[in-house]
N, C-alpha and C positions, 0 to 999 in steps of 0.2 A: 593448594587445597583450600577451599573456600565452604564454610557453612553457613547455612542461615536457616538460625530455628524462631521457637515460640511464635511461628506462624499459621495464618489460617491460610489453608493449600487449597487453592482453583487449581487443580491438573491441564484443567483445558477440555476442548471436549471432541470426543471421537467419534461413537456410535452410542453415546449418551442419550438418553429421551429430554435426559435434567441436567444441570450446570452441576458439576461434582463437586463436596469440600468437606478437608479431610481439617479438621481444630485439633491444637494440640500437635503441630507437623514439623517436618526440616529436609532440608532440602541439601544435599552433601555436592559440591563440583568437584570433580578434579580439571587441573588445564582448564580447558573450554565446555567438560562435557559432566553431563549430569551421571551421579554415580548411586545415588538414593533419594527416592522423595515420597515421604510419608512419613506414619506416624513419629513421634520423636521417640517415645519409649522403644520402638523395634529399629532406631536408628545402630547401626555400627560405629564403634569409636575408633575415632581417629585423631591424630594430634593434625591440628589445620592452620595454616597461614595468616588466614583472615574468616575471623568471626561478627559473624551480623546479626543482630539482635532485631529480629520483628518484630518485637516487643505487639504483639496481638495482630498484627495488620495483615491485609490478605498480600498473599502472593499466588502469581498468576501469569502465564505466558506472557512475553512482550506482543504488543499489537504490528501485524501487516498490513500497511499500508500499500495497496495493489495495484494504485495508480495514481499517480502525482508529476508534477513538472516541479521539483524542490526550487531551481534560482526564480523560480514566479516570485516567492517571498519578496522580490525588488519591485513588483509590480501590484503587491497588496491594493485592494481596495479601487484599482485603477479601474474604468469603465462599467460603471455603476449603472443598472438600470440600460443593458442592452440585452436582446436576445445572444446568442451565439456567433449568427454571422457576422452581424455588425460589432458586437466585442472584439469581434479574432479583426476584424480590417480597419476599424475605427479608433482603438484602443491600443489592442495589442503587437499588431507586426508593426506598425511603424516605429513603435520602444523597439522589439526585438532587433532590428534593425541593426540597431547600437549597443549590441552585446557587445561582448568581448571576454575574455581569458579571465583577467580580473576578475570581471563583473559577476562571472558567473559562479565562480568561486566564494565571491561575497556573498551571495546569494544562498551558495548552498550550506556555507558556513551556518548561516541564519538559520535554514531549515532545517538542519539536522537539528539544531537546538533545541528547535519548538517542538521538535517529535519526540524528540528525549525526554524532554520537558514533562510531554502527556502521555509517555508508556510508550510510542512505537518504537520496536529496535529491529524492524527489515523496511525497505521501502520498492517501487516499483517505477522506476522513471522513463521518461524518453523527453529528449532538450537535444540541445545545440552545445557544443564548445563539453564535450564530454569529456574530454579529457582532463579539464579542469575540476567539474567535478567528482570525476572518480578518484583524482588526487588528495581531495576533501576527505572524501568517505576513508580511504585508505589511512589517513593520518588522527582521524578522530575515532576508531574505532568501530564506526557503525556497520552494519549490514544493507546491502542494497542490490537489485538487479539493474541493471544499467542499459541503459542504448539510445544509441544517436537517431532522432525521428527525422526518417526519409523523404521528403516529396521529390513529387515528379511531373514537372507540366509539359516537358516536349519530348517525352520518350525517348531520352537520351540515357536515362539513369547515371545520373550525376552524382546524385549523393551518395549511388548505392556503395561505390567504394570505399567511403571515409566510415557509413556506419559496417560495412565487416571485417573493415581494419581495426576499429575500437575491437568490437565484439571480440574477433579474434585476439587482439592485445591484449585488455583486459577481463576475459574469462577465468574465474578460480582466482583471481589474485589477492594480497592483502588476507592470507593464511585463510583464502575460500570463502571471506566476507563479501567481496564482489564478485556476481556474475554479470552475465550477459544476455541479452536478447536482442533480434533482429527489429526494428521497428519502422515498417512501413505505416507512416501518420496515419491513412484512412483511406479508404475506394475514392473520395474524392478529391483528394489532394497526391493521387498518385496513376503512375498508368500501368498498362496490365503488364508488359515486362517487369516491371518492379516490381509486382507483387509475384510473378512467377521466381523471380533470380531471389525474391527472399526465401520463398519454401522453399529453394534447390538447395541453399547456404542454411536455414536452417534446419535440418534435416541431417546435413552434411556435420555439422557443429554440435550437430543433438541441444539446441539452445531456442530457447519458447518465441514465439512470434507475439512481439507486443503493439497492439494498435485501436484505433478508436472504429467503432462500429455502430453506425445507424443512432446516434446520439441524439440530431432532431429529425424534424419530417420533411425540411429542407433537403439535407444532407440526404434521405431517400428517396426525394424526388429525383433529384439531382444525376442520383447513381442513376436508377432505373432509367431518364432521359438518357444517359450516356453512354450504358450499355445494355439495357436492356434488362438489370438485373437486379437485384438487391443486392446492397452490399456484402450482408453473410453470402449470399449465391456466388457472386465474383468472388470473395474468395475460397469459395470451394472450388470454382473454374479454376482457379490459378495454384491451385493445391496448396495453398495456406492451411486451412481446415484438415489438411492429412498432418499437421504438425502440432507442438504443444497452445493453447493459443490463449494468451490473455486480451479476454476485449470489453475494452473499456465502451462504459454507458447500457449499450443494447436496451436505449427507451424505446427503441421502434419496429423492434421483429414482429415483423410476418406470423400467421400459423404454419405456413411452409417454412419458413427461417429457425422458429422454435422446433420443430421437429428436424429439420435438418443438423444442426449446431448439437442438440441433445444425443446424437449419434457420432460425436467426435469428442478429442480429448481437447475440450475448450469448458475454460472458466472464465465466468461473465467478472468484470472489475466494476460494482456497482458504486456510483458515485452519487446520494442520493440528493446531499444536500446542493452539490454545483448544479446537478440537473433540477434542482429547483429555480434558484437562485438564476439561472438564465433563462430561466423559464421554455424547458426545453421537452419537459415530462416528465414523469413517472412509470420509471420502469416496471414491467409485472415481473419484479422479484419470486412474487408466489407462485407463477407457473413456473418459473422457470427450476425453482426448488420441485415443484412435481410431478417434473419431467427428467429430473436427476441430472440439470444441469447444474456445476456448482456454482456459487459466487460466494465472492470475496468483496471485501470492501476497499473504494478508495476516496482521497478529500477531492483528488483531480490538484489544477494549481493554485494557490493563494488570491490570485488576481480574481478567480470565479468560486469562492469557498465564503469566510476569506480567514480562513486561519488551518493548521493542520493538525487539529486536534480529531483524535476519529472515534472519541468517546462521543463526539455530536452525530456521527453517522453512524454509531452502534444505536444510536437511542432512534434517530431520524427512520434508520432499515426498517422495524419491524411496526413503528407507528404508520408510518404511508403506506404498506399493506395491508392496516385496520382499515386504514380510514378506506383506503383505496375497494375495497373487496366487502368493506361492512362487516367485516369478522374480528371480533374479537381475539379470539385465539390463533390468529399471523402474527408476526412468527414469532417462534417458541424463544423463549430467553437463550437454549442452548444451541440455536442453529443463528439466531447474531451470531453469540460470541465465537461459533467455527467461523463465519465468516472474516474475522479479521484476525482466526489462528490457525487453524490447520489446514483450512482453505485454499490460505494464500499460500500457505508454503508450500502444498503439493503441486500447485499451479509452478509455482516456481521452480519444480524438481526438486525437493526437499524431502527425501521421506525421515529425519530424524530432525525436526523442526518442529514448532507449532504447541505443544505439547511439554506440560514438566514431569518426566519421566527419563526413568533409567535409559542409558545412551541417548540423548537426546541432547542437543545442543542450548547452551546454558545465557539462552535470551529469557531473562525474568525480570519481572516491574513486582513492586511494594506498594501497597496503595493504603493508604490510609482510611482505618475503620472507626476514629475517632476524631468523625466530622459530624458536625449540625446538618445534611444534609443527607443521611444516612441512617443517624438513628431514629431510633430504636432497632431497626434491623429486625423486624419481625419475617422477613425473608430477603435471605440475603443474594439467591438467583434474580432476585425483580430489581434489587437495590441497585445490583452489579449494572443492568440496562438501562436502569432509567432512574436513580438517583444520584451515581456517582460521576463523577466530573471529572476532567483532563488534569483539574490542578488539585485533588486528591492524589497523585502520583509521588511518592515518597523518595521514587530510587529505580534507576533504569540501569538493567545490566547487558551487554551486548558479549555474546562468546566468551563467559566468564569473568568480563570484566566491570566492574562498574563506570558506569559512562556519566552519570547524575546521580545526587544523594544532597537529599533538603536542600536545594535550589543554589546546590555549586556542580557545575562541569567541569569534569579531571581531565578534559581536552582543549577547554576553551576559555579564552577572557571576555567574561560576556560584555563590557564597559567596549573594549575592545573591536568585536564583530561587530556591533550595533553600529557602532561610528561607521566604518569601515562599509556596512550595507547602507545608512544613510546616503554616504557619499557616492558607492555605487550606485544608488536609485538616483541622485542629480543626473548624472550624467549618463540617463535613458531619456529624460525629458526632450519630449516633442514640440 
């Protein structure tokens, strides 16, 4: 049994108009799972294991990260000042290349850190050599949905067996901290069998289809040359889109695409800052909020970010649909912060996620409210988006556990990992 009082309580937000917060709060676990959270006077006593003193600070769901490639961390900063295509073939596959088991390990050792570090405690991946790091997540405690990213260039579906042997391996494991998702790369780095035999197995598995969608205007040229269709289209052809569907990017829907996609169970994984940053576009977030599609937030990899903090794309979301649309009032403080809390966890089948409340799974961050960069706090919904910072994060809890607390990891040596990714990143060089 775990408490944590004398805090100021974010619940999270549901069907909020406003960012909730309850002063004067505590928050009771038991095991893994949340037992009380509210005021501290209507708290229940109980004698508790471990007591954590919030000594004022907010607490507030852990952040969902929706989509990310975590072993990128070895490829930080790599291929500067490329668009997309030339990144992915000039940059990046030729490193890729020279992964390996280790390497990727290394890698993700790193990235778990940095997301602990800035509040995430779920993530959303698709890489290579996953076994390794589901190994990672499994031993460090974090939360993550997992899948090996599929191509397919002579319609032989090659890969398609390795990723639904992972998926099926490691589904629920590591006491329900890792799932699984089927992840076809994108319509253009695959062929139409492979996107059919993915919605047959995920369907079959009940496990979400993770993949990239209409990201630039290349990539929809491309599709539409090849088959005649838009990306979102193909995969409605190939019954993708009858399934759970996280898709990363959608800079580039159609009003036939937005209305199509808005009629299925699909959450856009918006990536605002990498889609800057490759200079790929600007997603319309805003329609796509009201159209009642949902989206969630992701950094995408290190290599096109370049770090994984998602306090910069909570702030990045709702500034680029001011500027973008000339309205001030895009988007609300409380539809960010769904975006990188209850969002992502529904997308991922989670319906007791996202949220600090009674039966709810006990992912909570600490965030420090005694920063130069915050006060005065004369509101603390505005503060929460656009004054506080990744390294205001005091304390990262995953499934009841604490994973970081004032800049030590109870899983990791950080002197350690660092060496260990250095070295890994030598031995990518091209």
């Amino acid at each position: 049994k775990t408490k944590i009082s004398n805090i100021v309580l974010c619940p999270g937000v549901d069907e909020e108009t406003n960012i909730p917060f309850i002063y004067d709060a505590e928050i009771q676990i038991v095991d893994n799972t949340i037992v009380y959270a509210g005021k501290k006077e209507l708290a229940p006593n109980f004698d508790f294991d471990e007591e954590i003193d919030g000594k004022g600070n907010l607490a507030m769901p852990g952040m969902i990260n929706l989509h990310t490639h975590t072993p990128m961390t070895l490829l930080r900063s790599i291929g500067g000042n490329y668009n997309l295509e030339d990144w992915l073939n000039k940059a990046i596959f030729p490193r890729e290349k020279k992964l390996s088991n280790e390497s990727v390990a290394a890698g993700t050792k790193l990235g778990i850190m940095e997301m602990l570090r800035y509040g995430t405690t779920c993530y959303c991946d698709m890489y290579m050599f996953m076994d390794a790091q589901a190994k990672v997540v499994e031993s460090s405690g974090m939360r993550a949905a997992l899948s090996y990213g599929m191509t397919d260039f002579n319609g032989k579906c090659e890969d398609f067996e390795e990723g639904l042997r992972f998926a099926e391996a490691w589904n629920n494991k590591a006491d329900g901290r890792i799932t699984t998702c089927l992840a076809p790369h994108s319509t253009y780095l695959v062929s139409e069998k492979l996107l059919e035999l993915s919605a047959e197995y995920a369907k079959k598995l009940n496990i979400p289809i993770h993949t990239h969608v209409s990201e630039t205007q290349t990539e929809l040229a491309n599709v539409l040359d090849r088959f005649g269709l838009t990306p979102s289209q193909m995969l409605d052809k190939t019954g993708i889109l009858d399934c759970n569907v996280i898709a990363a990017h959608c800079v580039w829907l159609t009003d036939e695409d937005f209305y199509l996609v808005s009629r299925k169970n699909f959450t856009v994984a918006h990536n605002p800052i990498s889609n800057l940053k490759l200079a790929s576009g600007i997603a319309n977030s805003k329609k796509m909020l009201d159209m009642g599609i949902p989206v969630g937030l992701g950094t995408d990899g290190v290599a096109s970010n370049n770090n994984l903090n998602l306090w910069e794309e909570l702030k990045a979301f709702p500034l680029l649909q001011k500027g973008k649309h000339l309205d001030p009032v895009l988007i609300s403080p409380a539809q960010a912060l769904k975006a990188v809390g209850l969002n992502g966890a529904k997308a991922l089948g989670y319906n007791n996620l996202g949220l600090i409340k009674e039966g709810y799974l006990a992912d909570i961050i600490l965030v420090s409210l005694n920063t130069v960069n915050t006060c005065p706090q004369l509101d603390l919904e505005q503060d929460l988006i656009y004054a506080m910072q990744g390294s205001d994060v005091l304390m990262t809890m995953v499934n009841g556990k604490v994973l970081y607390k004032d800049g030590q990891y109870t899983k990791f040596n950080t002197k350690d990992v660092l060496l260990e990714a250095k070295e890994a990143a030598k031995s990518l060089s091209i």
